[in-house]
N, C-alpha and C positions, 0 to 999 in steps of 0.2 A: 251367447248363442248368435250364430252369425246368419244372418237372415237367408242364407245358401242353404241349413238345414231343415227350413220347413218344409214339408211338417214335421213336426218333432214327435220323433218316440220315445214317451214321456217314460215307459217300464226301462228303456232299454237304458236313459240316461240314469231314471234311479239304482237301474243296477250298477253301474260305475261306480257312481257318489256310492252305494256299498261296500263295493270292492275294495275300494280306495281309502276308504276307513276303516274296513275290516285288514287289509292287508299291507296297505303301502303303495299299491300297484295301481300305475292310470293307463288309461286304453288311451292308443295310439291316437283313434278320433277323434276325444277330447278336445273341445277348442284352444291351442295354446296360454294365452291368455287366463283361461278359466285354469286350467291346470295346474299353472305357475303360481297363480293367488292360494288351491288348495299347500301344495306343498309351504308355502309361507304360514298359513293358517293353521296346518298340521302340529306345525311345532310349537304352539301356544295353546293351542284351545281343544278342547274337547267337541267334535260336532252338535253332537246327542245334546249339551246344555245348551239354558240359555245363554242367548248370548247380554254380555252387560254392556246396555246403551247407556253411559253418562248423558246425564239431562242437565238443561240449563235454570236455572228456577226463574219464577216469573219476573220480578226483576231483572234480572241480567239478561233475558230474553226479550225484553222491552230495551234495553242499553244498546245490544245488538242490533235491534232492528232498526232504531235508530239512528246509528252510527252508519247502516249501509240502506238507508231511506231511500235514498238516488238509485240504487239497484234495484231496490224491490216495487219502486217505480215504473224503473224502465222495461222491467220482466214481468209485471203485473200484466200492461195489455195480451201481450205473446201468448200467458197463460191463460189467458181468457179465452182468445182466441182459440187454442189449441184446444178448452172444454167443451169448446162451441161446437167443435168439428169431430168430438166424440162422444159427446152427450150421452147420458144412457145408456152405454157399452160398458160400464164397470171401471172406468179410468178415473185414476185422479192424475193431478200434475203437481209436482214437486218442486221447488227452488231451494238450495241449499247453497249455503258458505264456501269461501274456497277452504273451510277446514272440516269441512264436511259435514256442516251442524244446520237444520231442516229449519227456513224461514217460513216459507209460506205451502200450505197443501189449500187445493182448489180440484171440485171435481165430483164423481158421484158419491154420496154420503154414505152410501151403505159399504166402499169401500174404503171411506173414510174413515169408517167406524173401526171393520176387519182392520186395516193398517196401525189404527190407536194400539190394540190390542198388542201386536208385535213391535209395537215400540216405533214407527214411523207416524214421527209427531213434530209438531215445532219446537225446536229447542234441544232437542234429543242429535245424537253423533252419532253419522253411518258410512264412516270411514272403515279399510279395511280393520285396521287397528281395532275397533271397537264391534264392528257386524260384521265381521268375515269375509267372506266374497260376497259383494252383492255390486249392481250398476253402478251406486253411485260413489262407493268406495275406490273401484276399479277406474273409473273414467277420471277421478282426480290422480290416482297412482301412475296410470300408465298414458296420461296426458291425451284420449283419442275416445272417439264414441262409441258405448258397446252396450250390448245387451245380456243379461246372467235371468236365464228362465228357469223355475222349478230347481229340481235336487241339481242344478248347476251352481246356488247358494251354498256356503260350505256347512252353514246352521241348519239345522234338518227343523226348526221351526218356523223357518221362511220359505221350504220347498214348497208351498200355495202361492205363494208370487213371482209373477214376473218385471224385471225392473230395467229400464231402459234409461241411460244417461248419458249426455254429452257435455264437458268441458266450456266454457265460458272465457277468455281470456280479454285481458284491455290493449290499449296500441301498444305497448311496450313489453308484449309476451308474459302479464304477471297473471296466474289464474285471480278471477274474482268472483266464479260459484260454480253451481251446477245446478243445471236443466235437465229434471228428470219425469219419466212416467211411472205409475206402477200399476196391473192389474192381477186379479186371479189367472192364475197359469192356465185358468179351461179357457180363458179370453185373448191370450197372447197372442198378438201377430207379429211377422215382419216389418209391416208400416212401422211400425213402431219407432223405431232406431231411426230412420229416416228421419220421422218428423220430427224427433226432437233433436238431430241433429242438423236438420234445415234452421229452424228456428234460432238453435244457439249461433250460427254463423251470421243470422239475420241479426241478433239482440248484438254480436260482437262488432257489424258495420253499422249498426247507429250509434255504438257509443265510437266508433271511429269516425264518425260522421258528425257527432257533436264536437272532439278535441276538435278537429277543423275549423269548425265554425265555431268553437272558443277563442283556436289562434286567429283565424281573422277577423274574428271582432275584436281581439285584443288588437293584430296591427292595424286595425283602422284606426281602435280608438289613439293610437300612439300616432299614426300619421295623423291624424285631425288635430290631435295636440301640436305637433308640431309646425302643420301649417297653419292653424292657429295663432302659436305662438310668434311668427318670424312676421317682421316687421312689411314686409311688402303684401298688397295685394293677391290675390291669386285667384284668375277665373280658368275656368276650363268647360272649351266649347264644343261639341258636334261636331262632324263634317256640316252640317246644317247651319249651326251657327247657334243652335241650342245650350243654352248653359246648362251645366250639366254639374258644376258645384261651383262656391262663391263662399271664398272665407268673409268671416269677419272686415277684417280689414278690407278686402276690399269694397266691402258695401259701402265703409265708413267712408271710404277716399271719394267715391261716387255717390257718398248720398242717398244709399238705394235701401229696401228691407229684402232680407235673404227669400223669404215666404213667396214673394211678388216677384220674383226675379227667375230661380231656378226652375226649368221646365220648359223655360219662354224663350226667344232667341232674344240676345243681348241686343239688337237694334230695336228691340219693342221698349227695352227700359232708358237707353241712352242716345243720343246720335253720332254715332261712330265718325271720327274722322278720316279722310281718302285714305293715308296709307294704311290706314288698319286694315282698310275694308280690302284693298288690294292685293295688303299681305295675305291674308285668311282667304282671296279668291284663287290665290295664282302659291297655296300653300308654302307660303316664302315664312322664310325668319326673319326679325330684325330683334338688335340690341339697343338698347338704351336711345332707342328714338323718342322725342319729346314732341307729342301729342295733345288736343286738348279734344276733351268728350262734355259736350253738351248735354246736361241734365235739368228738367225743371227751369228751363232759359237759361242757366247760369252756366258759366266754360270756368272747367274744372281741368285745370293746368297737372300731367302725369307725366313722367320719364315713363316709357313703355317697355317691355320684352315681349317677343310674341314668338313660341317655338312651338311646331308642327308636331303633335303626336302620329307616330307611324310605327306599322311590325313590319317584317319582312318575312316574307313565305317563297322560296324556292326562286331567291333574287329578286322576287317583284316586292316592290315598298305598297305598302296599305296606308294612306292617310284615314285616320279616324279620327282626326280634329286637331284642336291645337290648345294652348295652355298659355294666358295671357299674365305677365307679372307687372304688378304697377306701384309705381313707387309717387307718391304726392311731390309734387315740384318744390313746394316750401319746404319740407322734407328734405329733400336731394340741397336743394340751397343752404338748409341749416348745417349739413354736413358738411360742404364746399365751405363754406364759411368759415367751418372749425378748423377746416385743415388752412385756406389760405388768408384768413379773417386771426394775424399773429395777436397772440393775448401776449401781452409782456405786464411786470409787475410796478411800471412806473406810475407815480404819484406825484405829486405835489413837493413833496417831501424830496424828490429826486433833482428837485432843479435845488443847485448846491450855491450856495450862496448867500452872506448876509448883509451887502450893501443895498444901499436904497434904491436905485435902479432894479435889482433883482425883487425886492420885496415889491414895487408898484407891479411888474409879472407878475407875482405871484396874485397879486389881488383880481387885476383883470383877468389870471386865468379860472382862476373862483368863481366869478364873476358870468364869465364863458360857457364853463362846468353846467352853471345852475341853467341856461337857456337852450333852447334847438335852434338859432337860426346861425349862420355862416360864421367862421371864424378864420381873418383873414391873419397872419403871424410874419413878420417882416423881420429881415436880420441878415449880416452877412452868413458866407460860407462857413460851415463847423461851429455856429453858436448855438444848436443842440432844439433847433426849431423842432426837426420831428418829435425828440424826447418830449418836451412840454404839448406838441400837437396830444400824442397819447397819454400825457397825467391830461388833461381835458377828457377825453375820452373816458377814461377810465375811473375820473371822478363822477363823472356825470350818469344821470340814469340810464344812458345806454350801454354802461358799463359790460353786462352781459353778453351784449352785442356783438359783430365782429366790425374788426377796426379793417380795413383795406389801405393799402399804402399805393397809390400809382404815379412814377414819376415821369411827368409829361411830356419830358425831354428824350425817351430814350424808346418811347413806343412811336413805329412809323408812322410815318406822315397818311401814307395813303390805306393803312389798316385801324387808324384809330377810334374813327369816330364805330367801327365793328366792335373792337373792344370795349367800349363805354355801352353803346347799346347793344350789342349781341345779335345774336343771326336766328332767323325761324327756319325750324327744320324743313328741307326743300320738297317737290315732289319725292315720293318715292322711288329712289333709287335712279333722281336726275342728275346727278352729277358727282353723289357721292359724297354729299358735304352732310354733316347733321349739325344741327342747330347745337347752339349754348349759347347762357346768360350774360350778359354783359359786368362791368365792374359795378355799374347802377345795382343792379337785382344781386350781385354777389353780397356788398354792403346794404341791404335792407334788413330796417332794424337797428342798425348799430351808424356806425360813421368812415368816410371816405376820406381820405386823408391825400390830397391833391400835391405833388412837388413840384416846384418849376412851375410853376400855372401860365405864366409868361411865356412860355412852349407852347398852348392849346393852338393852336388853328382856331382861326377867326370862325371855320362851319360848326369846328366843335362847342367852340364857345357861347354860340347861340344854340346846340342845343342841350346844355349844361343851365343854360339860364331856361332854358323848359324847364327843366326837371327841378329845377330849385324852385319854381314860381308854380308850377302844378302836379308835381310829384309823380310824372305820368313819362312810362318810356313804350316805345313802339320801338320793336326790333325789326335790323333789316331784312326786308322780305316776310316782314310780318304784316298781318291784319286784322291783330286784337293789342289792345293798350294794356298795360302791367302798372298796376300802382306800385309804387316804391314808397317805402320811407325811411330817407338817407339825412346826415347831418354831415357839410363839409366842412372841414377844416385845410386850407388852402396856405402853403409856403411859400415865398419866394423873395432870392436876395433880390430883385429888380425893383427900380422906381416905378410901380404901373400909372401911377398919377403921370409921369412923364410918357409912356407908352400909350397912353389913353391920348395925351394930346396929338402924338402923334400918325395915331390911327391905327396904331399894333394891339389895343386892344380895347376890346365893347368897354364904354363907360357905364351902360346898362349894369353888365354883367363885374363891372369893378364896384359900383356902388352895391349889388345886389351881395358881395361877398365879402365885402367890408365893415358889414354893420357893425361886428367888435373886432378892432384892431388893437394888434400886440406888436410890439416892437422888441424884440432878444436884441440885449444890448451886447457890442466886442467884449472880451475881454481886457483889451485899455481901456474901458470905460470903467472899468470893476478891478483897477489890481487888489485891494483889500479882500477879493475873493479867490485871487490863486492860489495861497496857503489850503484853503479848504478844499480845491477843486482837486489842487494834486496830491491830498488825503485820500480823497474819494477816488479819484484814478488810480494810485497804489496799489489799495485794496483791491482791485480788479485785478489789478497784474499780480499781485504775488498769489493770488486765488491760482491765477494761470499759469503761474512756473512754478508754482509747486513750494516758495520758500521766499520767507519776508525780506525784504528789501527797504530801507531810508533814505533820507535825502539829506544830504551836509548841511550846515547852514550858508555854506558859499554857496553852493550851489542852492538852495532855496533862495536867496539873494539874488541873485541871475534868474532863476524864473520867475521872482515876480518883479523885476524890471523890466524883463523882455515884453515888446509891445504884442507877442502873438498875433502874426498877421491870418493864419491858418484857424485860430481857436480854439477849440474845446477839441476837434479833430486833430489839428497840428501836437495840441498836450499828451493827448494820450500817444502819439507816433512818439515824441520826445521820450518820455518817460519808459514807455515800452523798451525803447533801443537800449539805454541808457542802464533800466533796468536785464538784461540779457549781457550786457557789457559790465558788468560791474563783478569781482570775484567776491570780494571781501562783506556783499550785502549793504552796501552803501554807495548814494549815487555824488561820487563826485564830480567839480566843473571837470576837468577833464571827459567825460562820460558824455556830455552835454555837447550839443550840433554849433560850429564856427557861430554860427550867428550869434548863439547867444553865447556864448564865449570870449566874445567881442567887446561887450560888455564890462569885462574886465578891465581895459585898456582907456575904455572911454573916459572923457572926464564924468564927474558925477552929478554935471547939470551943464546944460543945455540953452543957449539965448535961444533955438528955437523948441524948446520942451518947458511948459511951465505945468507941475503939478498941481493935480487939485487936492482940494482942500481934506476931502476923507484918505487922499496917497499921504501928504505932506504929516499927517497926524501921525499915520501909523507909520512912514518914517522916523519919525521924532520918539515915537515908544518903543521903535527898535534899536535906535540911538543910545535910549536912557537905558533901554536893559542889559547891552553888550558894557555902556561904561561902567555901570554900578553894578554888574555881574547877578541882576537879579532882586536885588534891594527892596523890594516897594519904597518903603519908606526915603529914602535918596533920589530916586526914578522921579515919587512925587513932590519932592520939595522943588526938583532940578524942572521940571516939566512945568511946575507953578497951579499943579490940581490937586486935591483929595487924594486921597488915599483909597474912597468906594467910588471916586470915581474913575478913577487907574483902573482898579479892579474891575467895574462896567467892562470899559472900553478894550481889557486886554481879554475879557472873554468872548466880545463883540468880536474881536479882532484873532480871536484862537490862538493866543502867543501864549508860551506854555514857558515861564518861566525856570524852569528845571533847567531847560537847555542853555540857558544863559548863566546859571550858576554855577555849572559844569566846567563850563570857557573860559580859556586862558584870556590872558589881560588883554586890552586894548595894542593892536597893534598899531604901528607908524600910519598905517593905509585910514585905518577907523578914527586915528587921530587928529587927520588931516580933514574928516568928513564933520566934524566940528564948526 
């Protein structure tokens, strides 16, 4: 019934519903709607019976209600309300399922009762299917709000009611019930349809109105996880200067409690440094400027970010505050450190070699390992000072640490003493320069590994012997101190005993970096360890071209005669080239640099060359093994020792007799060396 036809003539409608059962035939007036439902109704059902309501039994009608608890939640108030506002008038209010089965009636009791009788109960179906034409059948069928009064029901024992229903749906267009009225037909108004059709679009924007504020509570809660979770600070301020949120982290960086903090303006919890304060006046950005913010007396050292929150409306920018990122200074260092604080895997184990010379190294560097004060390392060029610098290092508890390498020779004259101490970030945006940490604060923690120390400048020198004697650096253009804690380890091929006398360099500062000295001896100090060195150099090289390579035993012969004036540097150039030059996989003299090829030619002793006594021996055991092809037993007789003790000295010495039993006889040349 469409509220255009009140007042209703209630004979003139029963005569229809007559007609139309008696004959087939609907009057034109008819509400479409209502008419279209008879003709569907027609072909199943008989008017005159009852109609059969399926009911739900009390269980399953408890499971139901249940299962849509949140609905009949949310439609409870509405209905009340809507009793409130017809109290007394013979109405009750109805909510039902989107399948059209009756959860809750609310409303006068005596209608209550009339409605029991006709089957409008909770748990009971009044869908078309099941009740014929009535409201709340139609308003889920034809998805809109309508009203069926009197013999406009197609059941001739519901023309006493009038029933008014409107559709319910969620954000995503799926029905989920119906908001109905029902009263006696002598009571029926037009309000009717209205009101319950206001209310169902009121109950449909609060649950649209809740998804909302599910998904924004949902992305907050995922944004607050996120900023949370990410390692920097993050405040956000006001145009006022009001914090207005403060993760975790960055209370931790500043020391603050979130509680005591949020609401207030951030100069009430910390003392802001000038350019923050001037950025956030003159709503300027800046990137990774290094700030320190005063809390509790103590300066708490931050790399900063500071970006302006702004919208724009019709070209003009709105500043509504700013959003400050903070990242802890030791933090930013620990990462600066991993990237340029090189970890290599050297050890102890790495300095290659088993002559005595090398073994007293290895002790003093043990020695070095287990203490933190200076350690000074003396050696010509390419005898592998840095390598042994880093097995110290990396034996030692600063292991962890980061190791910094600076070689003092090759950084300017008139930039250096910046880069050892580092620069404090300048006014705001006076010249353009920001601050960074110097080599000091990059190596705190771990160890600084000095080259060419003979290089320093006499200003730097003294204030290097600062920071070794009080651990304390002031950067330039700074005016706060930064404790450091650095372990040097200092290189260099020079005499500084000779440069000390002659005023090139602090005796202060020479005594103060010398308290364990190591001396890397040449390699002619050590021929008994060339055999093994350019084992261990091989192996690097055939790693790097991809395909094993040897060495002859001539050419082994020549490299460990040659006096290496070059080193441990010059060997591996050698052996590199030699190895790349070779087709066959084996490095013969040929392959090998004039110089040591030279060798050949030479006589095989020298009025100005007298070997020593560990060259002479393992001469004489390569002697016995090329004439007696390998023998122990002959080797020892000829030699005038044991037999374990041959054996000692040939494993001390890594001569792998296979290769001498392999080889042809004693040539004219090895005969002559007798």
């Amino acid at each position: 019934m469409q509220p255009s036809r009140y007042p209703v003539d209630w004979n003139w409608l029963s005569t229809v519903w007559r007609q139309f059962v008696t004959t087939g035939v609907l009057d034109p007036s008819l509400d479409p709607i209502v008419a279209m439902s008879w003709q569907r109704c027609a072909l199943r059902y008989n008017p005159r019976a009852h109609a059969d309501l399926p009911a739900l039994s009390a269980v399953e009608l408890e499971d139901r209600r249940n299962k849509l608890a949140h609905l009949i939640a949310l439609v409870r108030p509405f209905m009340e309300d809507i009793h409130q506002l017809v109290e007394n008038t013979g109405y009750i209010v109805v909510l039902l399922d989107a399948s059209a089965c009756v959860l809750e009636i609310i409303g006068d009791a005596a209608m209550q009762e009339h409605a029991m009788t006709l089957g409008l109960r909770p748990g009971c179906y009044w869908s078309e299917g099941h009740a014929g034409t009535n409201a709340f059948g139609l308003a889920l069928y034809e998805r809109c709000p309508i009203q069926v009064a009197g013999a406009e029901h197609f059941f001739a024992q519901f023309h006493s009611l009038s029933t008014s229903a409107a559709p319910m749906y969620n954000w995503d267009g799926k029905p989920i019930g119906i908001l109905g009225m029902a009263c006696h037909v002598s009571v029926s108004h037009m309000s009717t349809l209205g009101m319950v059709h206001a209310t169902a679009r009121a109950i449909e924007h609060v649950l649209q109105a809740d998804k909302l504020f599910s998904e924004l509570n949902m992305q907050r809660t995922q944004l607050n996880a996120i900023v949370e979770a990410i390692s920097e600070g993050l405040i956000m301020c006001d145009r006022e200067g009001l914090v207005l949120y403060m993760n975790t982290r960055a209370a931790q960086i500043l020391d603050l409690k979130l509680e005591s903090v949020v609401g207030r303006p951030l100069s009430a919890a910390v003392e802001m440094p000038p350019i923050l304060v001037e950025a956030m006046h003159r709503h300027a950005s800046l990137i990774d400027a290094e700030v320190s913010f005063q809390v509790k007396g103590l300066h708490i050292g931050c790399l900063m970010s500071l970006f302006p929150l702004q919208w724009q409306i019709d070209e003009t920018k709105h500043i509504e505050g700013c959003i400050l990122m903070l990242r802890q200074i030791d933090q930013v260092r620990r990462l600066v450190q991993h990237m340029v604080g090189n970890r290599s895997s050297f050890t102890f184990a790495s300095i290659i070699g088993e002559s005595g010379v090398i073994h007293q190294v290895r002790r003093q560097a043990q020695a070095a390992a287990r203490s933190s004060v200076p350690v000074l390392i003396v050696g010509e060029s390419g005898v592998g000072k840095g390598v042994l610098a880093r097995a110290i290092h990396n034996e030692s508890a600063r292991a962890e640490g980061p190791f910094v390498t600076v070689n003092c020779r090759v950084l300017p004259r008139d930039m250096i003493v910046g880069d050892f101490l580092g620069y404090e970030t300048d006014t705001f945006l006076s010249n353009g320069r920001r601050g960074r940490p110097g080599k000091f604060e990059l190596a705190h923690g771990g160890t600084l590994h000095l080259e060419e120390i003979e290089a320093l400048p006499l200003e730097m020198q003294a204030a290097l012997l600062r920071v070794i004697e009080t651990g304390e650096v002031m950067r330039l253009g700074g005016w706060s101190i930064t404790h450091v804690d650095v372990r040097f380890i200092v290189t260099t091929s020079a005499n500084l005993e000779h440069l000390v006398l002659h005023g090139d360099f602090r005796a202060d500062l020479y005594y103060a970096l010398s308290r364990i000295s190591i001396r890397m001896p040449p390699l002619r100090d050590r021929p008994a360890d060339v055999p093994l060195l350019v084992r261990d150099a091989l192996k690097r090289i055939c790693r790097q071209i991809g395909r094993p390579v040897e060495v002859s035993y001539e050419a082994q012969q020549l490299l460990r005669t040659y006096h290496w004036p070059g080193n441990l540097r010059e060997m591996e150039s050698v052996l590199e080239r030699a190895a790349l030059l070779t087709d066959t996989g084996v490095i013969e003299a040929r392959h090998l640099p004039d110089a040591i090829r030279k060798r050949l030619t030479e006589p095989s002793s020298s009025p100005d060359h007298v070997p020593a006594l560990q060259e002479a021996e393992y001469d004489a055991i390569l002697r016995a093994a090329r004439a007696y092809r390998g023998n122990v037993t002959r080797m020892a007789h000829a030699l005038g020792i044991g037999r374990t003790t041959l054996w000692r000295k040939l494993k001390a010495a890594n001569i792998n007799l296979d290769d001498f039993k392999k080889s042809p006889l004693r040539t004219s040349r090895d005969s002559s060396l007798k």
